[in-house]
C-alpha positions in Angstrom: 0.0 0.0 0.0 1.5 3.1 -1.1 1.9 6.4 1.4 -1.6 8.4 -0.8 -3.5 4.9 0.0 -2.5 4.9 3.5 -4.0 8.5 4.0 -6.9 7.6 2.3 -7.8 4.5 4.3 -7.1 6.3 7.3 -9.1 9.1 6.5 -11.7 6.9 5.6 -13.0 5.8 8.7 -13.7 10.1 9.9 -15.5 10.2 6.4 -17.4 7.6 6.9 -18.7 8.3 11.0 -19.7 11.9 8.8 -22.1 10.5 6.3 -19.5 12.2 3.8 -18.2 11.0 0.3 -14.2 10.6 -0.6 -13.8 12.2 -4.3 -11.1 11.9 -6.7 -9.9 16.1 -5.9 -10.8 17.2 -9.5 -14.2 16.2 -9.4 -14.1 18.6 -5.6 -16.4 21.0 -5.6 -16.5 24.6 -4.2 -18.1 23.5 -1.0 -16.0 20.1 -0.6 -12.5 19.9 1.0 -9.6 18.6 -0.5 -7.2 17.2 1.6 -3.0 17.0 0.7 -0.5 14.8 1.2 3.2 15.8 1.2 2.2 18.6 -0.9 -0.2 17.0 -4.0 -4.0 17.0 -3.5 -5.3 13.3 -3.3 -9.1 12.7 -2.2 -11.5 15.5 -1.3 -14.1 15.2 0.9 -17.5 15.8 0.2 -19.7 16.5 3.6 -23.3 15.7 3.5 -25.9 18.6 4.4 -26.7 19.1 8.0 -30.5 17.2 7.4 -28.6 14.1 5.8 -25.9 13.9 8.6 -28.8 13.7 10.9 -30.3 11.0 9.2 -26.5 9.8 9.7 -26.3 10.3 12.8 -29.5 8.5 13.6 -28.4 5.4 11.9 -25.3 5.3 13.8 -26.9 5.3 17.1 -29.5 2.4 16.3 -26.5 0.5 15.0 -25.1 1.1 18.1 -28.1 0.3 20.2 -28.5 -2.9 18.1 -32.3 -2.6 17.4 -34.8 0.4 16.5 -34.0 3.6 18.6 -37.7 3.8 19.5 -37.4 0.4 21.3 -35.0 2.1 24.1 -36.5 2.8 27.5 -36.5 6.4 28.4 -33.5 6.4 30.2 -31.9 4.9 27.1 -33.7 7.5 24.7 -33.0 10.4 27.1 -29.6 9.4 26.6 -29.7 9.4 22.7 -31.1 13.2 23.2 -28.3 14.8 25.2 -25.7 12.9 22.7 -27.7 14.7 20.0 -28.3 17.7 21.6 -24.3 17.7 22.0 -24.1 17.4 18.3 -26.3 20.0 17.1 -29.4 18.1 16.1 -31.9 20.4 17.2 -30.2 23.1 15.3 -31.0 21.3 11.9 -34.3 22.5 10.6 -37.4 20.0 11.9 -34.8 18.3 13.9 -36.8 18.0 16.7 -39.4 16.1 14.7 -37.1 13.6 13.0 -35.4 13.0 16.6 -39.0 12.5 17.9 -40.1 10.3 15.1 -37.1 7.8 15.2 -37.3 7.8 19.0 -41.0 7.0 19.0 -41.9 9.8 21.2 -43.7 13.0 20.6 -41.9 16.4 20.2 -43.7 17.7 23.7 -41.6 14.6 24.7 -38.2 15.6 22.7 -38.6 19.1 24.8 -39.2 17.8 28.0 -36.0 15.5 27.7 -34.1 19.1 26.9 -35.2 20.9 29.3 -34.8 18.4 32.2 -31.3 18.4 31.3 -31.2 22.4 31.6 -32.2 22.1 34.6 -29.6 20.1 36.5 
């Protein structure tokens, strides 16, 4: 494996925990990151929109869990909110509903998870 695979394949793993895209750096576009090595350009990264990483993020967790995030008990799901909370979730446009909907909860619920943390 040569030194420009290396990088890649380590890089790879950061990509991937993203939800983003490695690109050959010629095909980068003005939004995407292209990443060196000694010098030359050779991937760039394309990061996914903040609605998509989301989606991303979501998956992640239920693959972590190891079943459907709405099966959790609400200790486990209050859990999932303050590790998305810490991620910026509920900054993403109808975050709060797609956080709600995968947890199986209502938003009322969502809130009431947030601000119980606040208030500790």
């Amino acid at each position: 494996m040569t030194a420009v695979e290396s990088f890649v394949a380590a890089v790879r793993p950061l990509v991937d925990a993203m939800g983003g895209e490695l690109l050959p750096p010629g095909e980068a576009g003005p939004d995407d990151v292209v990443l060196a090595w000694e010098g030359a350009e050779v991937v760039a990264v394309r990061l996914p929109q903040l609605a998509e990483s989301l989606d991303h993020i979501l998956t992640a967790l239920e693959r972590r869990e190891g079943r459907p995030l709405a099966e959790l008990d609400r200790k486990a799901k209050q859990g999932i909110v303050r590790t998305l909370e810490a991620r910026g979730a509920f900054a993403v446009r109808h975050g709060v509903e797609t956080v709600a909907g995968a947890l199986g909860v209502s938003r009322f619920t969502i809130y009431n998870y947030l601000n119980r943390d606040k208030s500790r």
